[in-house]
N, C-alpha and C positions, 0 to 999 in steps of 0.2 A: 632470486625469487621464483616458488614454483609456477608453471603454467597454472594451478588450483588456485592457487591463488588472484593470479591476473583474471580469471575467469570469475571468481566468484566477484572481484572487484567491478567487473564490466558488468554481470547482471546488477546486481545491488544498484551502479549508476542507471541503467538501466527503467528499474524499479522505481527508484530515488525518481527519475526524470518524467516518466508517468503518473505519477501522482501529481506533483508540481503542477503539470499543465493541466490534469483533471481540476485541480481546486483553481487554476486561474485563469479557465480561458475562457471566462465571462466578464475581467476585470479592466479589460482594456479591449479594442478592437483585435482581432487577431492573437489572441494571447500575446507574450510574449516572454523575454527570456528570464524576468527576475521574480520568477513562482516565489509563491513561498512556500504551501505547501500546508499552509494550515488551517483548510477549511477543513469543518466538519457539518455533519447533514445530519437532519433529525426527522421524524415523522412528525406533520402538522393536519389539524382538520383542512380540507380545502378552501371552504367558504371563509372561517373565519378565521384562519392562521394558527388558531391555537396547538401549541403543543400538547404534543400524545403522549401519556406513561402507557407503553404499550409493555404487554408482557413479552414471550420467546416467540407467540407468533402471531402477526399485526393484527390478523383478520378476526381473530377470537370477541375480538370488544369493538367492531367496529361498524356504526350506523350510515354512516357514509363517505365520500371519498376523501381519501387522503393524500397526500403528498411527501415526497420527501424534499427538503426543501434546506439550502446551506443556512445555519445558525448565522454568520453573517453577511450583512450585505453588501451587495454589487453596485458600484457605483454605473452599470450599465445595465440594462434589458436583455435579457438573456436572445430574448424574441418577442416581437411587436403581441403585447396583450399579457405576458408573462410579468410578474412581477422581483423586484431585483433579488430574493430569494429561490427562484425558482429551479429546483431541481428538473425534477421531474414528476410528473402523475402517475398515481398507478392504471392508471387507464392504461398505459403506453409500456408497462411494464410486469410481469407476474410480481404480485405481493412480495415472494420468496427472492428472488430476486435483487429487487428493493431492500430489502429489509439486509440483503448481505452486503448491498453497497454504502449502505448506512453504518451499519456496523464495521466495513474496511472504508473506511474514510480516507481521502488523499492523507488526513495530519495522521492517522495511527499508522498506515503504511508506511510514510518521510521517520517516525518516531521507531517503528521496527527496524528499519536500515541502520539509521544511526546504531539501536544495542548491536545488529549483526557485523558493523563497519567496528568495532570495539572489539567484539569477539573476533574480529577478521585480525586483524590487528596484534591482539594478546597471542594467538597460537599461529601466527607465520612466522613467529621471531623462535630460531633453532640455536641451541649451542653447535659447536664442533663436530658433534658427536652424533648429528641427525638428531636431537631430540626436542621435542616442542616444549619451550620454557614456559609455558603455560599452564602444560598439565602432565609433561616428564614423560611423554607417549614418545614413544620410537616413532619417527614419522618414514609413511609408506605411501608411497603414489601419491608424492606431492604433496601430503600434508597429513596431521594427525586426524583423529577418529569426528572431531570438531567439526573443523574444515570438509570434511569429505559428507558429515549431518548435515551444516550447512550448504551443500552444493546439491544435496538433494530434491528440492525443488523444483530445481532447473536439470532434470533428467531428460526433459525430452529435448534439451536445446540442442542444438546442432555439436553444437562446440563441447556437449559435455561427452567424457571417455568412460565410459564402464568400469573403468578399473579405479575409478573414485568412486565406488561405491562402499558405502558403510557396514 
């Protein structure tokens, strides 16, 4: 197995394991180790909860404050006076902001990993001959042209080598 690969498998767990505890470490004291992974956040009025169709960007239609706030709810108090949806306000955060953590949700982050853990998958498996049986690429520095898109991300990580580049 290339080091490309171990490496892309260690972000991904990684990734995979930060979200997990973003969607659930309001579900129990202390979070802990059995996330799931599948919250997701929405924009609500603040006063009265209500859900927001908001367009690309929150502010354009908006009369007053909002929240983003997990779709379900918390069998606990996030914080004494918050309520068991509670995200966050935008008070405490730039709109712009918000609105990208709403949109990268713990469950579509945990739901990327999985396609990339497939695709990790499909093209580390080589014939004889050096060639990724996935897409019949000569594999070079550790993996085909896939593998090497996919580690791209993680370019400033310690661990990643230049010569995985695409």
């Amino acid at each position: 197995m290339s080091d490309l690969v171990e490496f892309l498998r260690a972000r991904l767990f990684e990734d995979e394991d930060t979200a997990r505890r973003a969607a659930d470490n309001r579900t129990r004291p202390n979070g802990g180790p059995d996330s799931s992974g599948d919250e997701r956040w929405q924009w609500v009025e603040t006063h009265s909860g209500e859900r927001l169709r908001l367009g690309r960007y929150p502010n354009d239609r908006l009369e007053g404050p909002v929240s983003l706030r997990s779709v379900d709810e918390y069998p606990l108090r996030s914080r004494y006076g918050y309520g068991p949806h509670h995200v966050l306000d935008t008070s405490n955060v730039d709109v712009n902001v918000a609105l990208h953590m709403a949109r990268h949700s713990p469950a579509r982050v945990v739901a990327e990993v999985a396609v990339k853990r497939r695709l990790l998958e499909l093209h580390s498996r080589m014939n004889g001959t050096g060639v990724c049986q996935a897409c019949g690429e000569r594999v070079r520095e550790g993996g085909c042209m896939t593998l090497r898109l996919l580690a791209t991300p993680y370019s400033d990580h310690p661990a990643y080598r230049t010569t995985w580049r695409a």
